[in-house]
C-alpha positions as a printed NumPy array, in Angstrom:
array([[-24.068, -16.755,  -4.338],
       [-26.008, -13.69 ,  -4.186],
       [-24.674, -10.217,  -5.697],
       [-23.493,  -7.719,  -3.294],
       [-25.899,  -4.638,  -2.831],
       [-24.377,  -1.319,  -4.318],
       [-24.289,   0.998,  -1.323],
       [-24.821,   4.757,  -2.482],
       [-22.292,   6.834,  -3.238],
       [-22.15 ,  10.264,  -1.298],
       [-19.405,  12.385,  -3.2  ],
       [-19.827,  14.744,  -0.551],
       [-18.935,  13.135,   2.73 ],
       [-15.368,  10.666,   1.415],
       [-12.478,   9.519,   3.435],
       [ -9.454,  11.998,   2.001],
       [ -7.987,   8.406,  -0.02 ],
       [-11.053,   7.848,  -1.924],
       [-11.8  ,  11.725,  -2.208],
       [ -7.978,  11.19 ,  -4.414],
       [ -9.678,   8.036,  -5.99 ],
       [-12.823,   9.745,  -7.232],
       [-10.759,  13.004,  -8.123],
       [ -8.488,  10.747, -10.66 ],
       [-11.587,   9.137, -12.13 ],
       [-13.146,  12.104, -12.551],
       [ -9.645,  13.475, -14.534],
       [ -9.812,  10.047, -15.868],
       [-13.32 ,  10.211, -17.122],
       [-14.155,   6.888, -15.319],
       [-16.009,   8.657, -13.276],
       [-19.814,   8.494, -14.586],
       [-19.018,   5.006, -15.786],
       [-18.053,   4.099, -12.043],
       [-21.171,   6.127, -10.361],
       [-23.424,   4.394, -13.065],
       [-21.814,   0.45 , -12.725],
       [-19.118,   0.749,  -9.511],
       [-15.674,  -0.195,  -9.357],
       [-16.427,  -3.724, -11.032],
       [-16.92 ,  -2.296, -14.163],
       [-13.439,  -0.673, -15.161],
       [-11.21 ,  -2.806, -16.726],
       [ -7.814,  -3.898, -14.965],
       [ -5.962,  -0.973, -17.558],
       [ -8.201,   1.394, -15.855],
       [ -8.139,   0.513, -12.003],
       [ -3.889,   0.308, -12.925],
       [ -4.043,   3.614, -13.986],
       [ -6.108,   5.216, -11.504],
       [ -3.69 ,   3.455,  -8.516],
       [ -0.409,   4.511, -10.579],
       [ -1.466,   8.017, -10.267],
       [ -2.837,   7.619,  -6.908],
       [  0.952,   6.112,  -5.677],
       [  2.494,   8.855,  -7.798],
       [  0.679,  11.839,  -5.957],
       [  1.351,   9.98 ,  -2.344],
       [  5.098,   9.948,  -2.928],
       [  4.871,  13.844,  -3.817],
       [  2.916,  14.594,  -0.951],
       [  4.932,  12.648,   1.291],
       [  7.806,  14.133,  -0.575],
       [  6.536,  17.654,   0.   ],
       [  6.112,  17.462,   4.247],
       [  9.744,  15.505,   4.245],
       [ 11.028,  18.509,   2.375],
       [  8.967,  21.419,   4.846],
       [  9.713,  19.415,   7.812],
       [ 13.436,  20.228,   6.943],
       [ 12.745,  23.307,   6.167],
       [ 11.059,  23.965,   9.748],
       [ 13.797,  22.203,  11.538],
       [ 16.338,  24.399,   9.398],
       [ 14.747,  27.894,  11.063]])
C-alpha cells in the first residue's frame, strides 16, 4: 500500500475546529513538529492532550451561549 500524499497546510484559510486544533498545538508546542511530520507523528499522550483541551474549551463555549442565551431571554 502506497503512503498517503501530505496535502499542504494553509494556517491561514482553517475550518474554526482545526483553527482550535492548531491553536492548542501551537500552546502545546506540537506545532512545528506537526507542520514538519503531520498528525502521524505525535504520540497517542499528545493527540489525548490536544482533544482533552479541545473538549474542555467546547463545553465552556457551549457553556458560555447557554448562559447569554438566558441572559437575553431574562431582558
Amino acid at each position: 500500500m502506497g503512503k498517503k500524499k501530505q496535502k499542504k497546510i494553509d494556517l491561514n484559510n482553517l475550518k474554526p475546529e482545526e483553527e482550535m486544533k492548531y491553536e492548542i498545538a501551537r500552546e502545546l508546542g506540537y506545532l512545528d513538529k506537526v507542520m514538519s511530520t503531520g498528525w502521524n507523528s505525535l504520540t497517542a499522550k499528545e493527540s489525548g492532550r490536544i482533544g482533552g483541551i479541545i473538549t474542555k474549551r467546547k463545553r465552556e463555549m457551549k457553556r458560555q451561549m447557554e448562559e447569554k442565551n438566558k441572559e437575553d431571554r431574562a431582558n
